[in-house]
KOLBASE-942319 format. One line per 8 residues: number of its first residue (from 1); for each residue y, x, z of C-alpha. Coordinates in steps of 0.05 Angstrom, whole numbers. Each point is the difference from the previous one (the first is absolute). Layout:
BEGIN
NUM	Y/X/Z | ...
This chain:
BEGIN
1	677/134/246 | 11/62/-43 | 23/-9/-79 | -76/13/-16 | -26/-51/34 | 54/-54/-27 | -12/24/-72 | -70/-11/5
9	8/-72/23 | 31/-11/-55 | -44/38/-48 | -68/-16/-8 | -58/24/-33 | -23/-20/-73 | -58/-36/-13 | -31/60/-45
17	17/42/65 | -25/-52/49 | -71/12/-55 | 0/76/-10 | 0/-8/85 | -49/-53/8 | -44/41/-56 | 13/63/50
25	-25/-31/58 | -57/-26/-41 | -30/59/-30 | 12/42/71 | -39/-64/41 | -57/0/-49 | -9/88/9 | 10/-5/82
33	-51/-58/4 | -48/-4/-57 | -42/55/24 | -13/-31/69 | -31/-64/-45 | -43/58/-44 | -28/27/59 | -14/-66/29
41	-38/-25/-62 | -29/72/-8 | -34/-14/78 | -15/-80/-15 | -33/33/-76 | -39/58/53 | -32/-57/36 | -11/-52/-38
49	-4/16/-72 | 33/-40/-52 | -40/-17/-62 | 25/-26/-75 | 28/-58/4 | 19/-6/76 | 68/3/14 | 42/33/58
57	88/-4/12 | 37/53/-10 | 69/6/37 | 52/51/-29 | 54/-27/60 | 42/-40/-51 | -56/-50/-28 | -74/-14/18
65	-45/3/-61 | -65/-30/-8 | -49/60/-34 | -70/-12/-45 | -47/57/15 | -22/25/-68 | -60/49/-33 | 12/70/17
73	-45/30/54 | 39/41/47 | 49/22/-60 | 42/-64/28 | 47/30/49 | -21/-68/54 | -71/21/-3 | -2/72/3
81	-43/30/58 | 36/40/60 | -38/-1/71 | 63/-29/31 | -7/4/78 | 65/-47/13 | 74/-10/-26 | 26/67/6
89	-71/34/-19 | 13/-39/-65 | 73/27/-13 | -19/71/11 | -66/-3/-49 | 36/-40/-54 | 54/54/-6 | -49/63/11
97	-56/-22/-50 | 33/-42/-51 | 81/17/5 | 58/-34/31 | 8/-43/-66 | -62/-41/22 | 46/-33/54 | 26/-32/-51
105	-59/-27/-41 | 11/-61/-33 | 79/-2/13 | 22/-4/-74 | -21/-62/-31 | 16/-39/69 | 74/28/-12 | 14/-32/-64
113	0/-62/42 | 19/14/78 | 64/34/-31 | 37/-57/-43 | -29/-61/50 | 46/56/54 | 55/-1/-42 | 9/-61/-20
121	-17/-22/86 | 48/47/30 | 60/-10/-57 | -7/-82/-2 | -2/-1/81 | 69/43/-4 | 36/-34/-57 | -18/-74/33
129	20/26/63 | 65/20/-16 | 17/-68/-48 | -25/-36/54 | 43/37/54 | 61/-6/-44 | -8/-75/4 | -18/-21/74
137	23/65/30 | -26/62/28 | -23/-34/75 | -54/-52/-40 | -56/24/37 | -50/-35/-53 | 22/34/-62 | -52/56/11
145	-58/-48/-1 | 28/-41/-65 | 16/58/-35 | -70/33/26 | -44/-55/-25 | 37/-13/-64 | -11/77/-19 | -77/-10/17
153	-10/-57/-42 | 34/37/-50 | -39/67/3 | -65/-41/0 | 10/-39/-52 | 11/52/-47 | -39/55/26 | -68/-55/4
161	-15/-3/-75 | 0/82/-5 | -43/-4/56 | -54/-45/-25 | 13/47/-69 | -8/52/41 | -73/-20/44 | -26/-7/-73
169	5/52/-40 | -24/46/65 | -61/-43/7 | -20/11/-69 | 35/55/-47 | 42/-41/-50 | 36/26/-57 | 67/-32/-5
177	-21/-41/-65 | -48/-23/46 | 35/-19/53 | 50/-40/-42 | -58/-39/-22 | -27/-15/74 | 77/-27/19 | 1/-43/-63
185	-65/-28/8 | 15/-10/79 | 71/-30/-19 | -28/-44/-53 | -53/-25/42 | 30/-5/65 | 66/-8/-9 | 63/57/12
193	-16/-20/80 | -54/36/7 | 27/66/-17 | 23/-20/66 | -64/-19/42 | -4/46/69 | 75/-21/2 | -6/-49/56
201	-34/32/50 | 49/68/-12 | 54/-49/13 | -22/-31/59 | -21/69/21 | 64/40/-15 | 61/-51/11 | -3/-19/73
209	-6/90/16 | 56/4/-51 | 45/-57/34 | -11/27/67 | -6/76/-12 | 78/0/-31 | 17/-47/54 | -27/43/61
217	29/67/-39 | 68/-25/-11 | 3/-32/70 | -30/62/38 | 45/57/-54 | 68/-41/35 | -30/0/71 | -15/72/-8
225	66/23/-27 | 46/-45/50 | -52/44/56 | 16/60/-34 | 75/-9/2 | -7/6/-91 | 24/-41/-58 | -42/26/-44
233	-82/10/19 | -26/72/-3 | -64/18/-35 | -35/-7/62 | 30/-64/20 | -22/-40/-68 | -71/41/5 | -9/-24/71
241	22/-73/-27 | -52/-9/-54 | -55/36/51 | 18/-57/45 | 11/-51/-51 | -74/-1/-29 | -32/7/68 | 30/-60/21
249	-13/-43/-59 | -67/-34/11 | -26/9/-70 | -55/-60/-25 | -50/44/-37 | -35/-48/-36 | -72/31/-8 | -27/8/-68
257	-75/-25/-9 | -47/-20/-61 | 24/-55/-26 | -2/-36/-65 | 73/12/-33 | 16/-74/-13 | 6/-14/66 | 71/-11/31
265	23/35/61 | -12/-51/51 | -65/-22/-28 | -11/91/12 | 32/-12/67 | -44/-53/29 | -65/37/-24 | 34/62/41
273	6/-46/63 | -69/-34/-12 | -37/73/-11 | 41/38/57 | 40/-43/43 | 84/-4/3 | -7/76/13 | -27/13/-69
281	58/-5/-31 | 36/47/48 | -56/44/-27 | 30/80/-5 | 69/-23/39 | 0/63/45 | -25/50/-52 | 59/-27/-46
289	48/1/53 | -13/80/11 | 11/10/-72 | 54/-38/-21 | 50/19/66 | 5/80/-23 | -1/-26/-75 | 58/-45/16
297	42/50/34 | -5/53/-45 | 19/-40/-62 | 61/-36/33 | 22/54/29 | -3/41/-60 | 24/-59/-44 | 57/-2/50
305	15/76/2 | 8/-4/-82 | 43/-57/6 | 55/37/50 | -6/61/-52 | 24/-44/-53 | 52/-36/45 | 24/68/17
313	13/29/-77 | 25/-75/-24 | 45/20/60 | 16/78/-24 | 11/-32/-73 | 51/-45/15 | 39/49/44 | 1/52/-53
């Protein structure tokens, strides 16, 4: 093992570096991948269209974000006209008649959220990993799935009340003395909880992918490096792991359907079962899983690459 290699075992990253690279990997997922979800809504907009009021998800690879179509004619860039004849019919139009920008409609305001709920994800999962590993050892194989759902839970809960902040003030255009009213009047009514209503079913959603995705990449970035004769994974090697890691995660999608907001989620989950069957709330499981598997790899992998760039000047600083 060369003097490198030992001084970076010993050195680790910061948590502001473990952020600037989990904010990287963040804002590169959300370029790659967001205009594959614009073109997809542009199509879905193309053949059915979507009038005020009716809402639609929009997915910029980090978060998916539930959208209220507004006024605007075709000035809104999800209901703009364009002829598309298919996928690639769409990419080539969008770019010729309107600029390559409009791959990236709507991107903005669903970063001011994505972003800090990746941060705070990817830095938590690290930092418990490594206290955890410090206490039962490095050979626990269940620390990545305590230290996974532990950093859910904790991205949910405080991303949920932006989110709900968030929903509003796009379905209607708030000012911000406004909007302070509608949270005190909701808080004073209903209670600080409901800032966090939506939470449950994000949970139940998220957690189990989380536990298992960091368990399947951690297990499959060690069985790929002992097969590659490496103690430390290559780009490739931790791109390949979270590929794998998300495809085999079966994700529960819990569908979304009309229903009256006071309801819990299993009274929402047995009006799924009665309306559609056991399937119904599978509902969009193979779609997802096409997304999220190249959304995954790209923002571990990159989230890992800016993690051994830091390891590696922590290691140049101490030598000189």
């Amino acid at each position: 093992m060369d003097p490198e290699t030992k001084g970076q075992e010993i050195i680790k990253v910061t948590p502001l570096q473990q952020m600037l690279a989990s904010c990287t990997g963040a804002i590169l997922t959300s370029l790659i991948v967001t205009p594959l979800d614009v073109v997809k809504i542009r199509l879905q907009a193309q053949n059915n269209p979507l009038p005020k009021g009716k809402c639609f998800v929009y997915s910029n690879g980090l978060m998916d974000h539930l959208c209220v179509c507004e006024e605007g004619g075709n000035k809104l860039w999800y209901k703009k006209p364009g002829n598309f004849q298919g996928t690639l019919d769409a990419f080539f139009k969008i770019i010729r008649n309107e600029g390559i920008k409009s791959l990236w409609s709507g991107l903005p305001p669903t970063l001011v959220m994505a972003v800090p709920a990746t941060v705070i994800y990817f830095t938590c999962y690290d930092q418990l990993s490594a206290l955890l590993r410090s206490k039962l050892g490095e050979n626990e194989t269940y620390i990545p799935i305590v230290a996974g759902i532990v950093a859910r839970f904790g991205a949910v809960t405080v991303i949920s009340p932006l989110e709900l902040i968030r929903t509003k003030m796009q379905s209607k255009k708030f000012s911000y003395t406004e909007l302070h009213r509608f949270v005190s009047k909701k808080v004073s009514e209903d209670g600080w909880i409901s800032l966090w209503r939506g939470w449950a079913p994000t949970v139940l959603r998220d957690v189990p992918f989380s536990a298992m995705y960091w368990y399947n990449y951690e297990v499959l970035k060690k069985w790929l490096c002992e097969k590659s004769g490496l103690y430390e994974p290559t780009f490739m090697i931790n791109f390949t792991s979270g590929a794998l890691s998300a495809t085999l995660e079966n994700n529960l999608a819990v569908a979304r359907i009309s229903m009256p907001l006071h309801m819990s989620t299993w009274v929402i989950m047995k009006n799924i079962v009665a309306k559609n069957g056991f399937s119904g709330l599978f509902s969009g499981l193979i779609p997802r899983l096409i997304k999220i598997a190249p959304a995954c790899a790209i923002m571990i992998s990159t989230y890992e690459f800016g993690k051994a760039f830091f390891q590696k000047q922590n290691v140049r600083r101490q030598q000189y």
